[in-house]
C-alpha positions as CSV (number, residue, x, y, z in Angstrom):
1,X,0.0,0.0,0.0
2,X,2.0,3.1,-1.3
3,X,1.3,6.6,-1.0
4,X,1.8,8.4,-3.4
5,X,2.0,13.0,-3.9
6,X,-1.1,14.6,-4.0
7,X,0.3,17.0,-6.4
8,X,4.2,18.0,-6.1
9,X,6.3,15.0,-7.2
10,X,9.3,16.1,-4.9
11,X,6.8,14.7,-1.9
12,X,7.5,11.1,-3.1
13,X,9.1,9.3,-0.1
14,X,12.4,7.4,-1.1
15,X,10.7,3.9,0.3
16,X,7.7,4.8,-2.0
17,X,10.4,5.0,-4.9
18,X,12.1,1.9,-3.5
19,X,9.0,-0.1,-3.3
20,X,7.6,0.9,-6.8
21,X,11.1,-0.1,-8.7
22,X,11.3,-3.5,-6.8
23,X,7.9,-4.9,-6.6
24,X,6.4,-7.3,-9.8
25,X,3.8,-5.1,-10.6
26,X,1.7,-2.1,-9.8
27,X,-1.8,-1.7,-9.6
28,X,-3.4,1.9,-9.8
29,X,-6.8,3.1,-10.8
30,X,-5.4,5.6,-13.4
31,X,-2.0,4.3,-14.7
32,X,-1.7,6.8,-16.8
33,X,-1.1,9.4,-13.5
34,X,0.6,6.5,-11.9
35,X,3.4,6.9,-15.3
36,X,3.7,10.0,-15.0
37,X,5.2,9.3,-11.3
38,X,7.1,6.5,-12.2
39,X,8.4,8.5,-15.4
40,X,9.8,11.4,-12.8
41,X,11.0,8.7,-10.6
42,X,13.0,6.6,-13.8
43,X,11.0,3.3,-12.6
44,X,9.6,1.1,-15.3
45,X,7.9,-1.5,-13.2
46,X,4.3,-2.9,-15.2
47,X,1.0,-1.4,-14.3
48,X,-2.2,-2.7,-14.0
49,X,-5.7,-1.1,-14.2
50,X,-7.7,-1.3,-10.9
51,X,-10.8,0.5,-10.5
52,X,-14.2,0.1,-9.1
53,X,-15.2,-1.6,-12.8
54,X,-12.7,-4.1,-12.9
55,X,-11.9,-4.8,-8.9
56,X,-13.4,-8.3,-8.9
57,X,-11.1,-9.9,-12.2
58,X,-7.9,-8.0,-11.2
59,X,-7.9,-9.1,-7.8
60,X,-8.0,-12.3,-8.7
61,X,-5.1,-11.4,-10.8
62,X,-3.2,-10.0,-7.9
63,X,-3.9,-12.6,-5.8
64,X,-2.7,-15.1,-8.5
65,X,0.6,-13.1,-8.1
66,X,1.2,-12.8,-4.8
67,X,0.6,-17.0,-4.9
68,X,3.0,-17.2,-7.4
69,X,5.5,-15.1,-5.2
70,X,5.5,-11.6,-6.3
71,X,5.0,-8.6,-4.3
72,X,2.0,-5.9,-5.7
73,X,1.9,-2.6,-4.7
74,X,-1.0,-1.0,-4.8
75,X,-1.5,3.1,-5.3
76,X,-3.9,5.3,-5.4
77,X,-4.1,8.4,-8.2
78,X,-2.8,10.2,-5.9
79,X,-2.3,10.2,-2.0
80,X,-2.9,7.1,0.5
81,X,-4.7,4.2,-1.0
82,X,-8.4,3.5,-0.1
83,X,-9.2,7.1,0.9
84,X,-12.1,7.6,-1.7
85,X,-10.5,5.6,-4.1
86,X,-10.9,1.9,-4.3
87,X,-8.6,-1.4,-2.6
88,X,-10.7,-2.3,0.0
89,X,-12.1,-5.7,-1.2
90,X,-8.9,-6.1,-2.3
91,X,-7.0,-5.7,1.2
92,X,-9.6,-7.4,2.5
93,X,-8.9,-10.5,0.2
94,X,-5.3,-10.5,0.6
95,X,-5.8,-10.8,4.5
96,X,-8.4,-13.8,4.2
97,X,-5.9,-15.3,2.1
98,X,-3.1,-14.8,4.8
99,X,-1.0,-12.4,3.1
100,X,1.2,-9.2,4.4
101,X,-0.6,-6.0,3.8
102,X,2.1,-3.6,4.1
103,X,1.0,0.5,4.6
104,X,3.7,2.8,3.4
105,X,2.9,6.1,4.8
106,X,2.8,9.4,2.9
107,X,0.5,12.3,1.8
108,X,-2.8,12.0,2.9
109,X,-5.3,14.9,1.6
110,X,-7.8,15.0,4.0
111,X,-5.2,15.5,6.6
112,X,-2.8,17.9,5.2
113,X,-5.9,20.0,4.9
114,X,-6.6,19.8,7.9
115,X,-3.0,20.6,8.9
116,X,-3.1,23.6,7.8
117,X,-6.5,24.9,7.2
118,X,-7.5,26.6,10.9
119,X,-10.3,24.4,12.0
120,X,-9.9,22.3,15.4
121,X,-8.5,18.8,13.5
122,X,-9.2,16.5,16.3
123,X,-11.9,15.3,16.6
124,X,-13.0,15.0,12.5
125,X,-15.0,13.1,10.4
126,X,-14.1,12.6,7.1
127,X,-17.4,12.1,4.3
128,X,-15.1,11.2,0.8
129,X,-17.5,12.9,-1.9
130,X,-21.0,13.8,-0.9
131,X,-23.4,12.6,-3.0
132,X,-23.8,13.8,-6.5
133,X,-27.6,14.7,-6.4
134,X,-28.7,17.7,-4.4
135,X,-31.6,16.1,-2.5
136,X,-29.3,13.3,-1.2
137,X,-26.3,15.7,-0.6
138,X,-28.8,17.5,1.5
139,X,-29.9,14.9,3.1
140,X,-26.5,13.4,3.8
141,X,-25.9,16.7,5.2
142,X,-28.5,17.0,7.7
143,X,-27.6,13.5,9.1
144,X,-24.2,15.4,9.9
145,X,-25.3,18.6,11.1
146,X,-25.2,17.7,15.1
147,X,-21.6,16.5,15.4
148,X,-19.6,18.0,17.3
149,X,-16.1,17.8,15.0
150,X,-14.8,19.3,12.0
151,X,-16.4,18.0,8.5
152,X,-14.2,17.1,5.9
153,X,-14.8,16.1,2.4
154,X,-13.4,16.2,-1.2
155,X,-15.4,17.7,-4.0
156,X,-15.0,18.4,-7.7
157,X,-14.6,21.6,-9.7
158,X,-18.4,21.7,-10.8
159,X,-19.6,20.3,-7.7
160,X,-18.2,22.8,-5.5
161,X,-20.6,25.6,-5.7
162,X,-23.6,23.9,-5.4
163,X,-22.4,21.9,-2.1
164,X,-21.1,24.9,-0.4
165,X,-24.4,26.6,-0.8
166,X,-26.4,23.2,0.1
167,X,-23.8,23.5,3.7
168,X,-24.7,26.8,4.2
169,X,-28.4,26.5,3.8
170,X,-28.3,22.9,6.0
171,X,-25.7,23.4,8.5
172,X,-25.9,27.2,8.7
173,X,-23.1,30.1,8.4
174,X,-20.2,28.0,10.3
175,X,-16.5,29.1,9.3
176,X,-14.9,26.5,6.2
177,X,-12.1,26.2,4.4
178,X,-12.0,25.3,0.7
179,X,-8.6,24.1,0.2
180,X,-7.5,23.9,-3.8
181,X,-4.4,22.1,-5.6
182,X,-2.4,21.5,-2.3
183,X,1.1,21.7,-2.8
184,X,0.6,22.1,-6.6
185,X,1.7,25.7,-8.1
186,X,-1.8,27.3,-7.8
187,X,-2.6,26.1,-4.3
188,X,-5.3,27.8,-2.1
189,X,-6.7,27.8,0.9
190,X,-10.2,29.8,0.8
191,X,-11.1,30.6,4.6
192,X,-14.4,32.4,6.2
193,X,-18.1,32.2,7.1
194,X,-19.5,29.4,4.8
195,X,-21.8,33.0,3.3
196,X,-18.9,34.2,2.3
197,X,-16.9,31.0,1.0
198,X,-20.5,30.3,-1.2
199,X,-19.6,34.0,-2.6
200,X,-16.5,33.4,-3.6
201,X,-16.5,30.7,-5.5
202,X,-20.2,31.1,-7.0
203,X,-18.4,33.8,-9.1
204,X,-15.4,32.0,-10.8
205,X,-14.5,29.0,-12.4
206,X,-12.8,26.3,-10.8
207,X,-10.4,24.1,-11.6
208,X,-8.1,21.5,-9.7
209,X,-8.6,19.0,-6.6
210,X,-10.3,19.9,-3.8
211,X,-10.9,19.7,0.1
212,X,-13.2,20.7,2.0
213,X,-13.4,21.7,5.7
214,X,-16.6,22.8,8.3
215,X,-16.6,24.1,11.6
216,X,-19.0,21.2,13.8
217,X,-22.0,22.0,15.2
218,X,-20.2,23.4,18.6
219,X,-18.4,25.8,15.9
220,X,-21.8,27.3,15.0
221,X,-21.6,30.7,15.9
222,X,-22.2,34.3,14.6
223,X,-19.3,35.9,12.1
224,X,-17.9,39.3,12.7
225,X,-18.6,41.0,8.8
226,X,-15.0,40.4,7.5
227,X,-14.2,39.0,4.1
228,X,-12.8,35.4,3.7
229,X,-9.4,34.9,3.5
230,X,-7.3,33.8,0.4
231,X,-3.6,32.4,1.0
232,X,-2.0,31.2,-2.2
233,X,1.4,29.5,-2.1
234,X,3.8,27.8,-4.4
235,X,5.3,24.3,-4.3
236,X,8.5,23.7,-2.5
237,X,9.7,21.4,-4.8
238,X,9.1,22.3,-8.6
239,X,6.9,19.5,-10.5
240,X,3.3,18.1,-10.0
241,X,1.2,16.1,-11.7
């Protein structure tokens, strides 16, 4: 289980890189991003196609492998495997079958959002994607809007407006964060009163991968009239995907 950047390729670990140039074969749910890694890293270990469409012939695949005595890594598109992305059945399998599942730590989004976007991280629940429809993202919603810990989910681009104004009008005007392309060249971190988060990006396009972060119920609270806040920062390391 590798972790792989979210965005800037200098976060690769060097274990990751060890582990990717040694093992048989990689599995990933986009191996075209997964290249693009191994191209940066010089590693030109096979990849195989693993997604929610497939999960059921290619673990059998894998688990043919590891029988035959080759190590798999698995990865996700980018970040720690199984957060939103699938590998779970296929963890699962490999530890019914008696096999080492071994985690190799790295970037994880949810938490490095959390890391540096202001809200209390501990306690937090973390919701992957709300639902695509607004009357179940709504309801979703509303079976969240009593806890007492900081909401975290990802969204996409053309999702984002319309589920920060579905937050604001279920869970009321608690502070967020909308945090953009972490550690990518165009990184962002959006911060305010979900009102004024809703404004902001209701009025521009968006692009890019996104996390985002809501004060709990216990965070619920009236805002002083100030304007979110917009910090944009570059990458450390020059490249991303």
């Amino acid at each position: 289980m590798v972790a792989t950047p979210i965005g800037n390729l200098g976060d690769v670990t060097p274990r990751a890189a060890e582990v990717l140039g040694s093992v048989g074969a990689i599995a990933s749910e986009d191996t075209r991003r997964t290249r693009k890694l191994l191209s940066h890293l010089g590693i030109r270990t096979p990849t195989i196609a693993y997604h929610e469409h497939n999960e059921e012939r290619v673990g059998r695949d894998v688990l043919g492998r590891l029988e035959s005595g080759e190590d798999v890594a698995l990865v996700s598109d980018a970040g720690t495997p199984l957060v939103s992305d699938p590998g779970y059945r296929l963890v699962a399998s490999c530890v019914r079958a008696g096999y080492a599942v071994v985690p190799l730590p790295g970037a994880c989004a949810p938490v490095v959002a959390l890391s540096a976007g202001g809200l209390p991280p501990v306690p937090f629940y973390f919701g992957g994607f709300l639902p695509r429809r607004p009357q179940a993202r709504r309801r979703k919603l509303e079976e969240l809007a009593a806890l007492n810990c900081t909401l975290v989910f990802f969204e996409s681009p053309h999702r984002l407006a319309a589920a920060l104004r579905d937050m604001l009008a279920v869970l009321g005007d608690r502070e967020a964060v909308v945090a953009r392309e972490m550690t990518k060249l165009h990184e962002e971190f959006a911060r305010g009163p979900l009102k004024r988060v809703v404004e902001e990006f209701g009025a521009r396009e968006i692009r890019g991968e996104i996390v985002v972060l809501v004060a709990g119920a216990d965070g619920m609270r009236k805002h002083p009239d100030r304007p979110g806040e917009k910090v944009q920062r570059g990458p450390v390391v020059p490249g991303s995907y």
